[in-house]
Structures are given as structure tokens and as C-alpha cells.
C-alpha positions as CSV (number, residue, x, y, z in Angstrom):
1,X,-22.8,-23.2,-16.1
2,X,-21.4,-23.0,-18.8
3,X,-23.0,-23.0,-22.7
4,X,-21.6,-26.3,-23.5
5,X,-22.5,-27.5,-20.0
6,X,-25.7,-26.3,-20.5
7,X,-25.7,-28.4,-24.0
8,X,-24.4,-31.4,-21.9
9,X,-27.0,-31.4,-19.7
10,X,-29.7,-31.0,-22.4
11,X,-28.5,-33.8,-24.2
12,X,-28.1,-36.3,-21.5
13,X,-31.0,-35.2,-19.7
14,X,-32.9,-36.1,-22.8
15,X,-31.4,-39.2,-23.7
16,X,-32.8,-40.5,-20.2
17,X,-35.7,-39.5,-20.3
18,X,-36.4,-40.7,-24.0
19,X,-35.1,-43.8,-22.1
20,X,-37.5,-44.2,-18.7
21,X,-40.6,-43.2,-20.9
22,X,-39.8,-46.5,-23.0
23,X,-39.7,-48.4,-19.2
24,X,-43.1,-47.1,-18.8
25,X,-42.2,-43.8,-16.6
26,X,-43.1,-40.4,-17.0
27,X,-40.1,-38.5,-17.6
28,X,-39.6,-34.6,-18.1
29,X,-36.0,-32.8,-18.8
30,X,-36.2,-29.5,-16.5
31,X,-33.6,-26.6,-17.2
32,X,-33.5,-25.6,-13.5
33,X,-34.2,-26.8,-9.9
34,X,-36.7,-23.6,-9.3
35,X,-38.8,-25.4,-12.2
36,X,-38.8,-28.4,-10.9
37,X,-39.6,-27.7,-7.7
38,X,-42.8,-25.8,-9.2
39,X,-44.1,-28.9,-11.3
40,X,-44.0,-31.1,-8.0
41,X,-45.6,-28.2,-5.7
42,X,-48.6,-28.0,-8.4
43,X,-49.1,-31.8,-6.9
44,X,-49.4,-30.5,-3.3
45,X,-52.6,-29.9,-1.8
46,X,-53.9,-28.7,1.9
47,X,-54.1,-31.8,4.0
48,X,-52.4,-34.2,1.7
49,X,-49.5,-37.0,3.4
50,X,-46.1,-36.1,1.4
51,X,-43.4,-39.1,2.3
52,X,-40.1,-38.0,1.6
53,X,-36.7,-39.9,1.2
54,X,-33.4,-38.8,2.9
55,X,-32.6,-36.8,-0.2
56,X,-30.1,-33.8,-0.4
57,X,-31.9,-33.0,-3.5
58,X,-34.8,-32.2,-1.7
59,X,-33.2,-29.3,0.9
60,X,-31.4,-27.8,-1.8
61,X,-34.9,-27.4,-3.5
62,X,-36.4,-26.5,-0.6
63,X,-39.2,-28.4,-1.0
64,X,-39.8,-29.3,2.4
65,X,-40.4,-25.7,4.0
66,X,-42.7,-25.2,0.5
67,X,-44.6,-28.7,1.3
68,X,-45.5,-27.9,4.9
69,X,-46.6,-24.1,3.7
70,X,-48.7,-25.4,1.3
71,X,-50.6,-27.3,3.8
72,X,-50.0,-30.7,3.7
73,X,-48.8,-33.4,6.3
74,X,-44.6,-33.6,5.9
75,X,-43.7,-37.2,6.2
76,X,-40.0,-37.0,7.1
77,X,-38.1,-39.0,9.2
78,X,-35.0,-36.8,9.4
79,X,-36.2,-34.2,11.7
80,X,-34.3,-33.2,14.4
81,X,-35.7,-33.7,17.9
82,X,-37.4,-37.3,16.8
83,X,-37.3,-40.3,19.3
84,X,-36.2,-43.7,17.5
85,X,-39.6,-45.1,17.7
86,X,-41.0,-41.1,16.1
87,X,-38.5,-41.9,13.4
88,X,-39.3,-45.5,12.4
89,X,-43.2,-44.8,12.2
90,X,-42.7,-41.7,10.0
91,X,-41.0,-44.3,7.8
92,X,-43.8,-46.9,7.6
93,X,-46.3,-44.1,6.8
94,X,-44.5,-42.8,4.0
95,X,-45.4,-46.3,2.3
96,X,-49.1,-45.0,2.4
97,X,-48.5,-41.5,1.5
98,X,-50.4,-39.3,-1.1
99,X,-47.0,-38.4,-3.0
100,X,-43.7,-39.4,-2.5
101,X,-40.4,-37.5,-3.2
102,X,-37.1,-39.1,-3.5
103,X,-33.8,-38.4,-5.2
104,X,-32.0,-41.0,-6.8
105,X,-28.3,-42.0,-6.9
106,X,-27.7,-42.4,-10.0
107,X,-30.3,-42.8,-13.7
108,X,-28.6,-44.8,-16.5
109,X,-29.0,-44.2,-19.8
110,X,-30.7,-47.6,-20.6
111,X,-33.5,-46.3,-18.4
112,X,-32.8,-47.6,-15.1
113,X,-33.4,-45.9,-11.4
114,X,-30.5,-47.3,-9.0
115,X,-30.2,-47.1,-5.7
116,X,-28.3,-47.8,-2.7
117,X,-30.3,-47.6,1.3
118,X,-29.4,-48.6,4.8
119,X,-32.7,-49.2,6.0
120,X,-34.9,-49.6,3.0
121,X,-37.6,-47.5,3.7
122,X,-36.6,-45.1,0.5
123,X,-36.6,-47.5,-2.2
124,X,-39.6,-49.9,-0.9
125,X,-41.5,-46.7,-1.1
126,X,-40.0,-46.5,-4.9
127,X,-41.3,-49.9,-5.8
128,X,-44.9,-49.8,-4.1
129,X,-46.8,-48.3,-1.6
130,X,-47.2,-44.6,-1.9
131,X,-50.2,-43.3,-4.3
132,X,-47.9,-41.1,-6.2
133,X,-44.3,-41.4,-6.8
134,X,-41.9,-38.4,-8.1
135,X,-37.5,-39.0,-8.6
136,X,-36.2,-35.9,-8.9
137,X,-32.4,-35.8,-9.7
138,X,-29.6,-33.6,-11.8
139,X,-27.8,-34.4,-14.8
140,X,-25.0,-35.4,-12.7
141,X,-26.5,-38.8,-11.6
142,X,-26.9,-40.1,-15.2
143,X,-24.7,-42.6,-15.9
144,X,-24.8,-44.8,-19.0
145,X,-25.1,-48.5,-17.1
146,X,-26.0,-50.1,-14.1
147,X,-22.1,-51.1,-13.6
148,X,-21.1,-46.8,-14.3
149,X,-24.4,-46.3,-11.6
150,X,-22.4,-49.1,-8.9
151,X,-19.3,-47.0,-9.4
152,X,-21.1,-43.7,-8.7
153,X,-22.1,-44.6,-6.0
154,X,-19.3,-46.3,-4.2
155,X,-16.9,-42.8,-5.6
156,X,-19.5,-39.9,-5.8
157,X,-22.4,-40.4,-3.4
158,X,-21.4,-43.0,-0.4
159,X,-18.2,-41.0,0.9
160,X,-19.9,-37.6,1.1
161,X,-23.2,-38.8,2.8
162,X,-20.9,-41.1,5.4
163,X,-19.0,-37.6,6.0
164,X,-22.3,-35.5,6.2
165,X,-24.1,-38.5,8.9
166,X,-20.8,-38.6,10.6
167,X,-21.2,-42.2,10.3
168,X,-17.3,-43.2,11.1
169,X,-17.1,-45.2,8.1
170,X,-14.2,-46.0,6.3
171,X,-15.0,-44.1,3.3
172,X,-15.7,-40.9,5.4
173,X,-12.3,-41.0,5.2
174,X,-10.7,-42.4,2.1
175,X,-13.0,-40.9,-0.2
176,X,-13.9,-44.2,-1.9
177,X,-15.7,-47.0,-1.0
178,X,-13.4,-50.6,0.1
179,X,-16.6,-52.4,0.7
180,X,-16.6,-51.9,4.3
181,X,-17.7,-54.4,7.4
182,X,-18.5,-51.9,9.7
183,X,-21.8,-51.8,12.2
184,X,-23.0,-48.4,10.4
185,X,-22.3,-49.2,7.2
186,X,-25.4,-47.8,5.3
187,X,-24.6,-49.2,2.0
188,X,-27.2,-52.4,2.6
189,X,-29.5,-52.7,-0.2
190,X,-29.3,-52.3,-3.4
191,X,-32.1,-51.9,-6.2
192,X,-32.4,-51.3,-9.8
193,X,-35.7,-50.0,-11.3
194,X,-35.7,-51.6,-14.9
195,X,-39.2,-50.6,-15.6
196,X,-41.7,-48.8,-14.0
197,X,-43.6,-50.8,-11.0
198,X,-46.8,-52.1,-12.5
199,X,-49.1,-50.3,-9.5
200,X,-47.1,-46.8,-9.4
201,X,-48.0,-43.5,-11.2
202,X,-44.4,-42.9,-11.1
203,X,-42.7,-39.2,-12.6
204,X,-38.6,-38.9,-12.8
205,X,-38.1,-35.3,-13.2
206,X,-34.3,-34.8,-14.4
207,X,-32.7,-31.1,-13.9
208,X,-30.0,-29.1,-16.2
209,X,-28.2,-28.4,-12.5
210,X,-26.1,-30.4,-10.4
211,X,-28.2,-31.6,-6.8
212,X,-27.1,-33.5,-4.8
213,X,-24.6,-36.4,-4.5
């Protein structure tokens, strides 16, 4: 990066989080991933459920080998090898888990979490359930509305996860979403975080690097 992306990120990263700590989250501006990574490891401990969301976030952090080093039950649904059934009870535990870690796809400047699942799982464990909630996401998913975090997603986050799943949806190949029809469309619900949930201990942590999509 540059200086003046450095700066960039700095200043935006700030802006937000000045922003979600008037919503009623805790916030924190990070320069890099590595630090990140090592605030939400100092939560970890032997024995402990950790849900996790489908985030790419995550693996580029590498927080799930650190997790299950450290001890503690990995809660993620994602693994190769898992039956349907494996898969879909993985999901309703994370709802009960000690910590939960998500990404986000995109943080407006007003404050806002938004986010866009196919199943739900991720952001119902974002609203309630999980004892202890931590978004982590880079400066790239801040956006300065709810209508600027709708167009991320449909231009900068749906096309590359449909190409990475392999879903066969139309934007796996235009590049853009047109608002598809199709059976595996995993654009299905929508949420906007305007304020922290009353029953969460919820932390954003936002990161001076790009993660993610």
C-alpha cells in the first residue's frame, strides 16, 4: 500500500468506527490483518464453541487453523467431507456459540452492518444468539450508505463468491448482478444492522488492508 492508501484507509476506517460506537458497538481501527487476528485470538480459550460465518476474511487471516490450535471447538459448516445433515447442525450450533466470527459485506459510514445470505444462518447469528459477537472486515467494505452497501454487493461481492461456489449463476458470469431467478441464487436475505442488538456484546474490528470481497 501505498502512503496515501495507507491515509485512506485511516481515515475511513475511523470515520466508521466513530460511527458504530454511536449505534452502540464496540468498534477498533486495526492497521493490519496479523493485528486483528491477534485481538480476536486473545478471546479464544481451550474448550470454548467458536461459530464462524462463510467468510473469506476469515481464511485469509487464518483464523481457523489458529482457533482449533488454541483449543477450542471450530464451529464451521464449510468443511469439506460434511454430510448435508453434518452441515445444517454445525449451523444451528453456531447460534449458541461462545464467540462468533463473521465478515461483513459491506459497513456504511452512518454506522450500519449490511449483509446479504442464502441461508441465513450468518446474519441470525449477527442479530442474536451467540454469547459473543466479532465483524471483522477491510477498509474496502466501507461504503458511505445503505444504497452504496446494496451496490457493493450486487458489483463487488456477489459475482466473485458465485464464481468461487461455482454456483452457475448468472453473475458468475457477467460480473454484475441482473437480479437473477435462478434455484441457487444465494442472494436471499438481506439485513441492515442500524444499531447494535440489544442482547449482543458485539465488536466490529475494521483493518487498514483489503480482505475479502
Amino acid at each position: 500500500m501505498t502512503d496515501i492508501d495507507i491515509w485512506h484507509a485511516k481515515a475511513l476506517g475511523t470515520a466508521a468506527c466513530k460511527a458504530l460506537i454511536k449505534n452502540g458497538f464496540d468498534a477498533h481501527y486495526m492497521e493490519t490483518g496479523a493485528e486483528a487476528a491477534a485481538w480476536v485470538l486473545s478471546l479464544v480459550r481451550p474448550g470454548m464453541k467458536v461459530g464462524t460465518g462463510g467468510s473469506m476474511t476469515l481464511h485469509q487471516l487464518g483464523l481457523h487453523k489458529d482457533i482449533e490450535e488454541a483449543g477450542a471447538t471450530l464451529l464451521y459448516h464449510s468443511k469439506k467431507g460434511l454430510s448435508p445433515e453434518e452441515k445444517m447442525d454445525i449451523m444451528r450450533a453456531q447460534l449458541t456459540s461462545d464467540l462468533f466470527l463473521s465478515g461483513t459485506n459491506a459497513i456504511t459510514l452512518d454506522g450500519e452492518l449490511y449483509n446479504v445470505d442464502a441461508n441465513g444462518n450468518r446474519v441470525a447469528a449477527l442479530t442474536f444468539g451467540p454469547k459473543k459477537t466479532v465483524v471483522i472486515a477491510g477498509w474496502n467494505k466501507i461504503v458511505r450508505n445503505s444504497e452504496e452497501a446494496r451496490a457493493r454487493v450486487e458489483l463487488e461481492a456477489s459475482p466473485p463468491n458465485n464464481r468461487r461456489l461455482g454456483t452457475g449463476n448468472p453473475c458468475a458470469e457477467t460480473g454484475y448482478c441482473v437480479d437473477c431467478r435462478a434455484e441457487k441464487r444465494i442472494c436471499r436475505i438481506y439485513t441492515l444492522l442500524r444499531r447494535r442488538p440489544l442482547a449482543s456484546d458485539f465488536s466490529v474490528l475494521i483493518v487498514g488492508e483489503r480482505l475479502g470481497y
